[in-house]
C-alpha positions as CSV (number, residue, x, y, z in Angstrom):
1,X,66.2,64.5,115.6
2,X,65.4,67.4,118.1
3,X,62.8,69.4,118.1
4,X,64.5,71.8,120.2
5,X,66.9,71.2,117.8
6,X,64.9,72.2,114.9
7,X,63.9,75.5,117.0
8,X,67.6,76.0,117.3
9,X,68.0,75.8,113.7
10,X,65.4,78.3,112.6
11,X,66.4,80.7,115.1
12,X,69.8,80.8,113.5
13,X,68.2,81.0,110.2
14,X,66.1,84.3,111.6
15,X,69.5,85.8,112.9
16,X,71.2,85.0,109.6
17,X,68.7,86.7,107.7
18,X,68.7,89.7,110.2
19,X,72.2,90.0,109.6
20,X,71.6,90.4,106.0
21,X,69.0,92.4,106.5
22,X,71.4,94.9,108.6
23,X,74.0,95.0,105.6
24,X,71.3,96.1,103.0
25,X,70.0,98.6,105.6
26,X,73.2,99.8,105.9
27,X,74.1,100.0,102.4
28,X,70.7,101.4,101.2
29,X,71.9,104.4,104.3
30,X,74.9,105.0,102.6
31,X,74.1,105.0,99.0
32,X,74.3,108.4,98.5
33,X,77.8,108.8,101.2
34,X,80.4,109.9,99.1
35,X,83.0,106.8,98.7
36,X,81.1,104.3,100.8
37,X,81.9,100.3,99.8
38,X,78.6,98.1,99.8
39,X,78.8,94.8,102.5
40,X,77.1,91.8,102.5
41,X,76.2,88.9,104.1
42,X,78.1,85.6,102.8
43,X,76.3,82.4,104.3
44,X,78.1,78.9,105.9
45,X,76.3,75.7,106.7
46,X,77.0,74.6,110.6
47,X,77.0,71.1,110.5
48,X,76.2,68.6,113.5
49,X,77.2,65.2,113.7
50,X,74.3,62.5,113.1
51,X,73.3,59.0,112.5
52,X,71.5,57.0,109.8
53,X,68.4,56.4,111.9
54,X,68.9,60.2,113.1
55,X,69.2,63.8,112.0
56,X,70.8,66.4,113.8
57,X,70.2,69.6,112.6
58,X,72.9,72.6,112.6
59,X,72.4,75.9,111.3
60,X,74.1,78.7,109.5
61,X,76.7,81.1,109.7
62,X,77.1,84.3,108.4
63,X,80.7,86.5,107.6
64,X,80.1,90.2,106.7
65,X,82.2,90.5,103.4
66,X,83.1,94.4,102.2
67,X,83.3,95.4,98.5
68,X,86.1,97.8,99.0
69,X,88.2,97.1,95.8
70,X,85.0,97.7,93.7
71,X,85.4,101.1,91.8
72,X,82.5,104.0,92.6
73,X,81.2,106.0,89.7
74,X,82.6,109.4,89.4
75,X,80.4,112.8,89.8
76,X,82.2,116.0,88.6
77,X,81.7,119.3,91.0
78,X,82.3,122.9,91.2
79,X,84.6,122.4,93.9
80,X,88.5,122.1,92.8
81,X,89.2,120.7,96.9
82,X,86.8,117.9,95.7
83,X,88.8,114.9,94.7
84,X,88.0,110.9,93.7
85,X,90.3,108.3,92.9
86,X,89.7,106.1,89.3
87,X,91.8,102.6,90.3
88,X,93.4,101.9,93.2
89,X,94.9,104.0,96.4
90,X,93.6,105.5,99.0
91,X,93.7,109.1,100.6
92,X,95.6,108.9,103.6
93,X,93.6,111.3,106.4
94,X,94.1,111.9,109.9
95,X,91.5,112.3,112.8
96,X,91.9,115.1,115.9
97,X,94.3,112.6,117.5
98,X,96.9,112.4,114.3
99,X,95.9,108.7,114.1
100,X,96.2,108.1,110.1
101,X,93.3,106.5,108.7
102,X,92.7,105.5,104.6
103,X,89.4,106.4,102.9
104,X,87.6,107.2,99.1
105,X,85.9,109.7,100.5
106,X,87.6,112.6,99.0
107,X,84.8,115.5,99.8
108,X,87.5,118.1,101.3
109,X,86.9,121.6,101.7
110,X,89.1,124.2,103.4
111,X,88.5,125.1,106.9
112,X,89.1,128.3,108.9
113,X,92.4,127.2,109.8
114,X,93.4,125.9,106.4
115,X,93.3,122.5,106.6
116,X,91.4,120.7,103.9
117,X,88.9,118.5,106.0
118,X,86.5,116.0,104.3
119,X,82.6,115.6,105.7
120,X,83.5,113.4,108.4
121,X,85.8,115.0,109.6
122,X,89.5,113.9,108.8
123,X,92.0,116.2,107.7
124,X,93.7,115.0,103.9
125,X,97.4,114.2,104.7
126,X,100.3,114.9,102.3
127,X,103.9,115.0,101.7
128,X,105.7,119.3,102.2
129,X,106.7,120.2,98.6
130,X,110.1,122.0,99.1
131,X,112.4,123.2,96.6
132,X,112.7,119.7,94.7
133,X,109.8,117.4,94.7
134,X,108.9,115.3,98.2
135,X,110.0,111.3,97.6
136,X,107.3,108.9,99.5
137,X,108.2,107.1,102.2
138,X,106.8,103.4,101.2
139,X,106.4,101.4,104.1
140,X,105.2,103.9,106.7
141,X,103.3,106.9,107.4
142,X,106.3,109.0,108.2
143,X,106.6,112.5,106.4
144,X,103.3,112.9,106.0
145,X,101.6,115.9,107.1
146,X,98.4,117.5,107.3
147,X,97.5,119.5,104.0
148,X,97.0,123.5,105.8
149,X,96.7,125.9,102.8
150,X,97.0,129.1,105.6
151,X,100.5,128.0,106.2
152,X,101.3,129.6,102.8
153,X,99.4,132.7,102.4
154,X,101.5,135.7,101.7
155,X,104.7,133.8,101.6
156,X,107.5,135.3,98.8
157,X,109.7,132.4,96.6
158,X,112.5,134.0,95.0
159,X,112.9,132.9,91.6
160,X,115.3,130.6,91.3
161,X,114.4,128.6,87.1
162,X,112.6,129.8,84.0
163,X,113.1,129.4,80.3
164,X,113.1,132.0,77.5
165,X,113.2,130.9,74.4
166,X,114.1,133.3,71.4
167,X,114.5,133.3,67.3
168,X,117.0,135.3,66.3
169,X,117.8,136.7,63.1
170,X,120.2,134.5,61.2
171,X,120.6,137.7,59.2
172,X,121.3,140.1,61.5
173,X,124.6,142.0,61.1
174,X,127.7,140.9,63.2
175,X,128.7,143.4,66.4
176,X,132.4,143.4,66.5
177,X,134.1,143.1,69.7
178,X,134.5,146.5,72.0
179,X,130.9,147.5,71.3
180,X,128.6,144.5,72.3
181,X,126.5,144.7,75.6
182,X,128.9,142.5,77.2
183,X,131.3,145.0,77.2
184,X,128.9,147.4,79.1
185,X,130.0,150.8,77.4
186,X,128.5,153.6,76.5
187,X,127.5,153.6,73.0
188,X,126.8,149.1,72.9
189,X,125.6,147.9,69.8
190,X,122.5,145.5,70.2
191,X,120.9,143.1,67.8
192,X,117.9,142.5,69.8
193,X,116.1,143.2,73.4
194,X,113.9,142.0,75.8
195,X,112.8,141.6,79.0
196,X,111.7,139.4,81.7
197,X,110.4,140.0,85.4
198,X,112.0,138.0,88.3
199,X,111.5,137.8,92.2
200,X,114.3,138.4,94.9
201,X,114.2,136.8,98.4
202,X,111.4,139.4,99.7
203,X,109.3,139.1,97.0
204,X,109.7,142.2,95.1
205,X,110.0,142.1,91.7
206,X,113.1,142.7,89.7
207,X,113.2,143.1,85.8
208,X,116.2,141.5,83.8
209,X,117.2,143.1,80.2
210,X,118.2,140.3,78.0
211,X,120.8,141.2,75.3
212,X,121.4,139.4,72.3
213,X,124.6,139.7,69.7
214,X,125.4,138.4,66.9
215,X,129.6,137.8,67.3
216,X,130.0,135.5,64.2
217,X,128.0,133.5,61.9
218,X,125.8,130.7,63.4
219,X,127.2,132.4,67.2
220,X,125.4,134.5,69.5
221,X,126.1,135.5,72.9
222,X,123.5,136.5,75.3
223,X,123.8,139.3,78.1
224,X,121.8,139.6,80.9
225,X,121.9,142.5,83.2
226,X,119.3,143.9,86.0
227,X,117.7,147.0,84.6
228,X,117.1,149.1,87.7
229,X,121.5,149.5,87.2
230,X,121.3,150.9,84.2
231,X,122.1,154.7,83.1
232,X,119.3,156.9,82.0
233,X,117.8,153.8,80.1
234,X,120.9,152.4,78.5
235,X,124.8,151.8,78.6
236,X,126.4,151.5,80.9
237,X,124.7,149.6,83.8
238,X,126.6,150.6,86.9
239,X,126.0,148.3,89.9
240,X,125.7,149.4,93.4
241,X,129.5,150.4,94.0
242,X,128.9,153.1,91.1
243,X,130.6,151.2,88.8
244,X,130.1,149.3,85.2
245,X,132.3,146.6,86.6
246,X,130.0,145.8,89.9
247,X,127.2,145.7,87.5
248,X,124.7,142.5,87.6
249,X,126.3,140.8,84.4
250,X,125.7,137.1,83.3
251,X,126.8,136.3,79.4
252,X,126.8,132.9,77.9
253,X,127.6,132.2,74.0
254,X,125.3,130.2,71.8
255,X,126.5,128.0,68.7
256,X,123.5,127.8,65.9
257,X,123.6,124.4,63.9
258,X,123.8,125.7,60.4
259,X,121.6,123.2,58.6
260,X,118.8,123.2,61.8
261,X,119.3,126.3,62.8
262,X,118.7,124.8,66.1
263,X,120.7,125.6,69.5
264,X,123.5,122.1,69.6
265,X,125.8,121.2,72.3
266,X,129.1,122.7,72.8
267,X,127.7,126.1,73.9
268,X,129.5,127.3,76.8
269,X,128.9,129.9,79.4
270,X,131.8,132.8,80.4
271,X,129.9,133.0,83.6
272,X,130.1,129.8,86.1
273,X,129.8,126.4,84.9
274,X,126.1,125.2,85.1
275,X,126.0,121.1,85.6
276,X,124.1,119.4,83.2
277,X,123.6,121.1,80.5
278,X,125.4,124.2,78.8
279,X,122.5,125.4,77.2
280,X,121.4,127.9,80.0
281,X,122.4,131.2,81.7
282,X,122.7,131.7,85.4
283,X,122.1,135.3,86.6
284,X,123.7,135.5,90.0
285,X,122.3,138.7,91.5
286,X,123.3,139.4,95.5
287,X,121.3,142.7,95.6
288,X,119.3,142.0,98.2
289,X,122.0,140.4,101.1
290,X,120.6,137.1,101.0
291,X,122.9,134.0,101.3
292,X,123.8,132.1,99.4
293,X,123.4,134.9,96.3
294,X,120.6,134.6,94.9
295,X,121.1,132.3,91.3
296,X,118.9,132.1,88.4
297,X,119.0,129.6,85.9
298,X,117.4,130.0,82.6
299,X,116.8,127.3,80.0
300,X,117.9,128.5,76.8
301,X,117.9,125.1,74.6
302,X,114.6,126.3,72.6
303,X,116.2,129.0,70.8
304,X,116.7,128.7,67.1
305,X,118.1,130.8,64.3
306,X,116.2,131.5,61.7
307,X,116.1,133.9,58.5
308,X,113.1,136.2,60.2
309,X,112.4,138.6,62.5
310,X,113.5,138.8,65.9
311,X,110.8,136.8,68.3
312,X,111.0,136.2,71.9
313,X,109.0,133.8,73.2
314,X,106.9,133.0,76.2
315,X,109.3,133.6,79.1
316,X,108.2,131.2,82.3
317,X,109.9,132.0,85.6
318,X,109.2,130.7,89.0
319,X,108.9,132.0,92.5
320,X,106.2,135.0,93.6
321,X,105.2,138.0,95.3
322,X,103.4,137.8,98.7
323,X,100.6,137.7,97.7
324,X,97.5,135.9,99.3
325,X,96.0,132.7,98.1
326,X,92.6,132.8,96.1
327,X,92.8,128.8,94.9
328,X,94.2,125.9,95.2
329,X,94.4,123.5,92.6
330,X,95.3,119.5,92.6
331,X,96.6,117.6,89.3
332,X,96.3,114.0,88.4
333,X,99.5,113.1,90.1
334,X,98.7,114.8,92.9
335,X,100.3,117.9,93.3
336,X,98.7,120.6,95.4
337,X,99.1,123.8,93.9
338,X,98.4,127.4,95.9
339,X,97.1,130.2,93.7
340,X,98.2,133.5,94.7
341,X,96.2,136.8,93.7
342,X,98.9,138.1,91.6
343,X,98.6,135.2,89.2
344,X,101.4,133.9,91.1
345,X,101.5,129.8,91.5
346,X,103.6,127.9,93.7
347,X,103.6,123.9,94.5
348,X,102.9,123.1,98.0
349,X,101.9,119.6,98.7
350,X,101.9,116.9,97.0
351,X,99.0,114.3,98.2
352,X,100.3,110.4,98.4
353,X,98.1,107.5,98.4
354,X,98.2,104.3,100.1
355,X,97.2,100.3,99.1
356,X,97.3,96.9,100.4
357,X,97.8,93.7,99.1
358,X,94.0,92.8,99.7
359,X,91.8,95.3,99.6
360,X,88.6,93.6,100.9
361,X,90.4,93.2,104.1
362,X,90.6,96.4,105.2
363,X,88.3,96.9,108.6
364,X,85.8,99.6,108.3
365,X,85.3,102.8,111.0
366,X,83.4,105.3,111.5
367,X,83.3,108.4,109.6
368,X,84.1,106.1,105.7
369,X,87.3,105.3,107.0
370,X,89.6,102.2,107.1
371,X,92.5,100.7,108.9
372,X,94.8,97.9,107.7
373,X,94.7,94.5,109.4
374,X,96.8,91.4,109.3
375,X,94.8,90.1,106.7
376,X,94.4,92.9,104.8
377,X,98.3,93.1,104.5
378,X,101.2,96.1,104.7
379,X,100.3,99.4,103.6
380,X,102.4,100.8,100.5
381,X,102.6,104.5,99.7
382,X,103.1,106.3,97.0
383,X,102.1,108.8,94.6
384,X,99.3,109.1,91.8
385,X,100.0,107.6,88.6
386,X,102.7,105.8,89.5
387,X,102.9,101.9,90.2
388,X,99.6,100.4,91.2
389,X,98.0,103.8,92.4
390,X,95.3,105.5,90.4
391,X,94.9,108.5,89.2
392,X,92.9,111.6,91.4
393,X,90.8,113.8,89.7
394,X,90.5,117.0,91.0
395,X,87.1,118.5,91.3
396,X,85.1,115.4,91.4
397,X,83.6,112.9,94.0
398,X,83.4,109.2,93.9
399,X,79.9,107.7,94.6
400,X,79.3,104.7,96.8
401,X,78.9,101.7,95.1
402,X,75.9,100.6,96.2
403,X,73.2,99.4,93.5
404,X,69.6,100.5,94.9
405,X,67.8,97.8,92.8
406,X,69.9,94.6,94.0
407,X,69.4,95.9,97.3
408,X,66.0,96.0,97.5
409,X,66.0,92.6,95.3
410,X,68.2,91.6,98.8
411,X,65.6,93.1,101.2
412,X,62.9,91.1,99.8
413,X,64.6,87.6,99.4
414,X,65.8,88.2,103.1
415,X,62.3,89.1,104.0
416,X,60.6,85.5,102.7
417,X,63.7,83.5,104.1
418,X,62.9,85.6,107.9
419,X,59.2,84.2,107.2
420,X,60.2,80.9,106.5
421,X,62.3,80.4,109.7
422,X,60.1,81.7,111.8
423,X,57.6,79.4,110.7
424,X,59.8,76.5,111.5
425,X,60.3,78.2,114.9
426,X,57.0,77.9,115.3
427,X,55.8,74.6,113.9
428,X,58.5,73.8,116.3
429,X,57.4,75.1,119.1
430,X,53.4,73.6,118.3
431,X,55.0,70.4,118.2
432,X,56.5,70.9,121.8
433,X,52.7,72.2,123.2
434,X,51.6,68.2,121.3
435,X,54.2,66.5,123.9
436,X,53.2,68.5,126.6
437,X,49.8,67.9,126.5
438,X,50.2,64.1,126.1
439,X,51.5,63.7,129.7
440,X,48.0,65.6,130.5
C-alpha cells in the first residue's frame, strides 16, 4: 500500500463529492426554472490491481445522470401562450440561428414581431395549418416553422363549410310545384325562413336566405339564394345580369324517415354532386371574380321533422372578416387558434411535439434546452394526444422537478463525505512529514 496512494484516493473522493455538490447547487438554482430536470451524481468504484500481502487503493468515479423523463408538477396561469406538457413530448423550439432544439419549458409569450418566444429565448416551432389540417413529418424536422401570430393579423378566409341544422314542421302544408322558392317567381310560397351570414374572398360579409318547402309528405327541399339579389325584399332574386335565372340559386331535396323523423340517406341534391355524403347543400356563389367560384358546403344531416314549430338551429360557418387578432388560444391537441376582434376564429398552427427512445439521454444546453444524441436515440414527431405524446395544456407551466428537501438532505451527506476525504488527505500527508523526518 501507498501512501501517496492513499492521498490519491481521498483526493478523488473530494472531487467526487464536489461533483455532487455541483449537481445539487445546480438543481437547488433551478428549482424554480420553469421545466428544468434535476441531475445527479451516480458513483463507480475504480479499482487497482493488488496482492495478498498488499493493498492498492483506487478511487471513485462519478457519471452526471439527468432526470429528464420525470414529470414536473403543473402551475395554472393567466397567460393562454403559457403551455406544459402532462406525459411525454417535447416542444420543438428554435434559437436565432434556426437550429431546432427540444425543451419543457413552455413559458412563451408573444413578441413585437409575433413570434411566441419562451424566457430563454427560443422561438416555439409548429406545423402551417392550411385549408386541411398539417400531417407531421415523423422522422425529421422538416415542415416545421416558427409560430409568428403577426403573419395573420387582418387576413380575410372566405367561408368555405358550416352546418345549419333545422326542425321543420312535419305539419306544415304542401307547396305545390310552380310556386315554391325554387322556382324564383314572384308571388313563391314559403314554409319557413332563415338566414345565415357568410364571408366572400375579401372578407366582406354576405347573408344567404335559406328557404324551406314542404313538396310531399316526409320531403322537403331546401333553397338557398344570396339576399343582396333579391327584389324589394322578396321574389324574385335577380342576379347580376338582371335576371331571375343568373340569380345565386343552390336547392337540394331532403327525405324525412317517417318513424324517426330524422334526415336518412337517399337525399339528393339538384345542384352538383357533393362527394361523401348527400346530406348537404353547396352554394356556389362567383360574385366576387374569384377563381375557382367560391363553394360553400353546408351540413344538413341534423335536421329532423317533427310535429312543432319551425326551429333553426345554431348555424356555424367558417372563414372571417379582416379583422385584427386580440388572442390566441392553444387546445390539448395542439391547435393554435388566432382570435380576431370580430369574434372571428381561424386555425393557424398546429404545435407538434417530439420524443426519443430514451429520454435520460438527451444532452442538456443552455437556455433549458436539449439535443438528441446517439444514445438518446432518433427523434419522432408528432402531435398531442396521439401515440406516445402527451397532452399540452394551455395556460399553464410545468415546474422543475427538483425536491428542495432531498437536496439539501444531498448537500449535507456530500458535506460529511468532503470532510471525511480530506481528512484522509491529510492523515496522509502527516504520515509523509513521519518518513521525512526519519532520514533527519
Amino acid at each position: 500500500m501507498s501512501i501517496f496512494g492513499t492521498m490519491k484516493t481521498a483526493v478523488s473522493g473530494m472531487n467526487a463529492q464536489a461533483n455532487r455538490l455541483g449537481t445539487v447547487g445546480d438543481n437547488i438554482a433551478n428549482s424554480s426554472t420553469v421545466g428544468y430536470k434535476r441531475s445527479s451524481t451516480a458513483f463507480s468504484s475504480l479499482v487497482l490491481p493488488s496482492t495478498q500481502g498488499s493493498y492498492s487503493s483506487g478511487g471513485v468515479e462519478t457519471n452526471v445522470r439527468y432526470s429528464i423523463a420525470e414529470q414536473g408538477g403543473i402551475q395554472y396561469t393567466t397567460s393562454s401562450t403559457d403551455l406544459a406538457i402532462q406525459g411525454e413530448g417535447f416542444f420543438i423550439v428554435s434559437d436565432p440561428n434556426g437550429t431546432p432544439y427540444l425543451t419543457r419549458a413552455g413559458a412563451f409569450v408573444k413578441d413585437a414581431t409575433g413570434f411566441l418566444k419562451n424566457t430563454a429565448g427560443f422561438n416555439l416551432m409548429g406545423y402551417p395549418y392550411g385549408s386541411n389540417p398539417p400531417a407531421a413529418v415523423v422522422n425529421g424536422f422538416n415542415g416545421l416553422e416558427e409560430i409568428n401570430i403577426n403573419d395573420f393579423g387582418l387576413v380575410s378566409s372566405p367561408s368555405s363549410a358550416g352546418s345549419f341544422p333545422a326542425n321543420l314542421d312535419k305539419g306544415a302544408a304542401i307547396v305545390p310545384p310552380g310556386t315554391r322558392p325554387s322556382d324564383n317567381v314572384a308571388g313563391s310560397v314559403l314554409t319557413n325562413k332563415s338566414s345565415l351570414t357568410a364571408y366572400d374572398h375579401a372578407g366582406a360579409k354576405v347573408l344567404y336566405d335559406f328557404y324551406y318547402t314542404k313538396t310531399a309528405n316526409n320531403e322537403w327541399e331546401v333553397t338557398v339564394y344570396r339576399q343582396d339579389q333579391s327584389t324589394n325584399g322578396g321574389f324574385p332574386y335577380i342576379g347580376s345580369a338582371g335576371t331571375a335565372a343568373s340569380a345565386i340559386t343552390s336547392t337540394a331535396k331532403l327525405r324525412f324517415d317517417p318513424n324517426t323523423n330524422k334526415l336518412v340517406a337517399g337525399n339528393y341534391n339538384a345542384g352538383p354532386p357533393v362527394t361523401g355524403s348527400d346530406k348537404k347543400i353547396v352554394v356556389t356563389d362567383p360574385t366576387d371574380g374569384a377563381t375557382p367560384a367560391q363553394a360553400i358546403t353546408i351540413d344538413l344531416s341534423d335536421m329532423t321533422q317533427f310535429a312543432s314549430a319551425f326551429t333553426p338551429g345554431k348555424g356555424i360557418i367558417d372563414g372571417n372578416a379582416p379583422s385584427p387578432i386580440t388572442d390566441v388560444e392553444i387546445g390539448g391537441d395542439g391547435v393554435v387558434t388566432a382570435v380576431y376582434q370580430d369574434g372571428g376564429r381561424r386555425p393557424i398552427y398546429q404545435v407538434a411535439l417530439a420524443t426519443v427512445p430514451s429520454i435520460d439521454k438527451l444532452l442538456p444546453q443552455n437556455g433549458n434546452v436539449f439535443l438528441p444524441t446517439n444514445d438518446s436515440g432518433v427523434v419522432t414527431i408528432g402531435f398531442p394526444q396521439t401515440g406516445a405524446f402527451g397532452q399540452v395544456y394551455s395556460g399553464a407551466l410545468e415546474s422543475s422537478n427538483v425536491d428542495i428537501a432531498s437536496e439539501l438532505t444531498e448537500m449535507i451527506e456530500s458535506q460529511r463525505v468532503y470532510t471525511a476525504n480530506s481528512k484522509v488527505f491529510q492523515t496522509g500527508s502527516d504520515l509523509m512529514d513521519v518518513l521525512i523526518n526519519l532520514k533527519r
